[in-house]
C-alpha positions in Angstrom: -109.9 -111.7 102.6 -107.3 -110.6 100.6 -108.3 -107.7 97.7 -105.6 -107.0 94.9 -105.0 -103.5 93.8 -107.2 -101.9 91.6 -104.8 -100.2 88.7 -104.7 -97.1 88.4 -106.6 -95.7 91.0 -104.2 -94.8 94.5 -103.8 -96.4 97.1 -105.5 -94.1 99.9 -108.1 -93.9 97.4 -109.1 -97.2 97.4 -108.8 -97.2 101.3 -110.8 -94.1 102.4 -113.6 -94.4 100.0 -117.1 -95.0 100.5 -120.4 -95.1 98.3 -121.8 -92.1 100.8 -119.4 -90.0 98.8 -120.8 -90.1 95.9 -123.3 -86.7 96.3 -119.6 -85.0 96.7 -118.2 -86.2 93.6 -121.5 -85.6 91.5 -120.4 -82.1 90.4 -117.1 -83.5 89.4 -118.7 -85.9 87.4 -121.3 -83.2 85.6 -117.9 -81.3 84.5 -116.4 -84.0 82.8 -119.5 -85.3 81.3 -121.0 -88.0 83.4 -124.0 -87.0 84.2 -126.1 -88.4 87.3 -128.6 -90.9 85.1 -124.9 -92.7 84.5 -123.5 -93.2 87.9 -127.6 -94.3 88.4 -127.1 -97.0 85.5 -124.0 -98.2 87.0 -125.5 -98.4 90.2 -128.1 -101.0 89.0 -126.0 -102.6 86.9 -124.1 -103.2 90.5 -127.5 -104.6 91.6 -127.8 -107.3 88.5 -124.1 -108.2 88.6 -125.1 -110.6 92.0 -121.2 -110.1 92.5 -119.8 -110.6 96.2 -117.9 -107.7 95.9 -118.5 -104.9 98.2 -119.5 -101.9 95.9 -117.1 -98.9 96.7 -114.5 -101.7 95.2 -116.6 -102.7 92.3 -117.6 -98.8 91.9 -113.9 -97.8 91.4 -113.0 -101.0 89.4 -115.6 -100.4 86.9 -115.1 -96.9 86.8 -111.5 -97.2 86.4 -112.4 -99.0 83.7 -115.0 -97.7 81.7 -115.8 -94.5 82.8 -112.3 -93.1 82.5 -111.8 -93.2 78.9 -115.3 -91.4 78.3 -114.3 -88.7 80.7 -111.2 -88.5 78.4 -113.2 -88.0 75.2 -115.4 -85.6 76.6 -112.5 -84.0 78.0 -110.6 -84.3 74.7 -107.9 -85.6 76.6 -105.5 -88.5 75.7 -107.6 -91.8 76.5 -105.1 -93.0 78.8 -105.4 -89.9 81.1 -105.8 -90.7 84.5 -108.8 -88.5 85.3 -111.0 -90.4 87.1 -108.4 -91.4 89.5 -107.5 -87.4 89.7 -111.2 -86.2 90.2 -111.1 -88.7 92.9 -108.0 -87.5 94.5 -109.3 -83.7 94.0 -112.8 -84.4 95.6 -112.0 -86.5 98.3 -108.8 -84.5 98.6 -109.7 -83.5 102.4 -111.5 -86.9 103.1 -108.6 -88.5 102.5 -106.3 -87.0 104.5 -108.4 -87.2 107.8 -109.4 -91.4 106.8 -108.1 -92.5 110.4 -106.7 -95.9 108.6 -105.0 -93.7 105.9 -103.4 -91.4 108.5 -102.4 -94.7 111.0 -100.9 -96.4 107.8 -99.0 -93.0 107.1 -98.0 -92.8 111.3 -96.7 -96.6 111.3 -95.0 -95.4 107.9 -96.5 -98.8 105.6 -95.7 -97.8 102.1 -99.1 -97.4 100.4 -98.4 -95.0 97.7 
């Protein structure tokens, strides 16, 4: 099966995450104004969507998508600032860097970045 790349959200990202991660990036999410009754929402609305799409792909699709810009007004940033892929990438900074497909794609030196 053959996913395309979600834009806007790196690579390694996309590789190492997984939906047991999100208790880590909860706090991140209170700071810029998601609160946990959100990510709960889009969690069922996961659930109604009947999609075939595994949900730590759908999760950062969608979030990508929709949660960014509100981060960005909360945040007063500009609404094209990439802070949801950056909250992920601060987070899961450590994660990501011991994700043993990340580190063998890194090793066998596959551009992923």
């Amino acid at each position: 099966m053959e996913f395309a790349k979600i834009e806007g959200i790196d690579v390694e990202i996309q590789i190492a995450f997984k939906a047991s991660y999100l208790p880590i990036l909860m706090p991140y999410f209170t700071k810029a104004g998601i609160h946990q009754s959100k990510i709960d929402s889009i969690i069922d609305e996961y659930i109604l969507t009947g999609e075939n799409v595994v949900f730590e792909r759908w999760f950062l699709d969608y979030c990508q998508k929709r949660l960014n810009s509100e981060m960005n007004k909360y945040l007063n940033r500009d609404i094209n600032y990439p802070t949801f892929n950056r909250l992920l990438k601060v987070a899961l900074s450590e994660i990501i860097e011991q994700d043993s497909t990340v580190l063998h794609l890194r090793k066998s030196k596959v551009g992923i970045r």
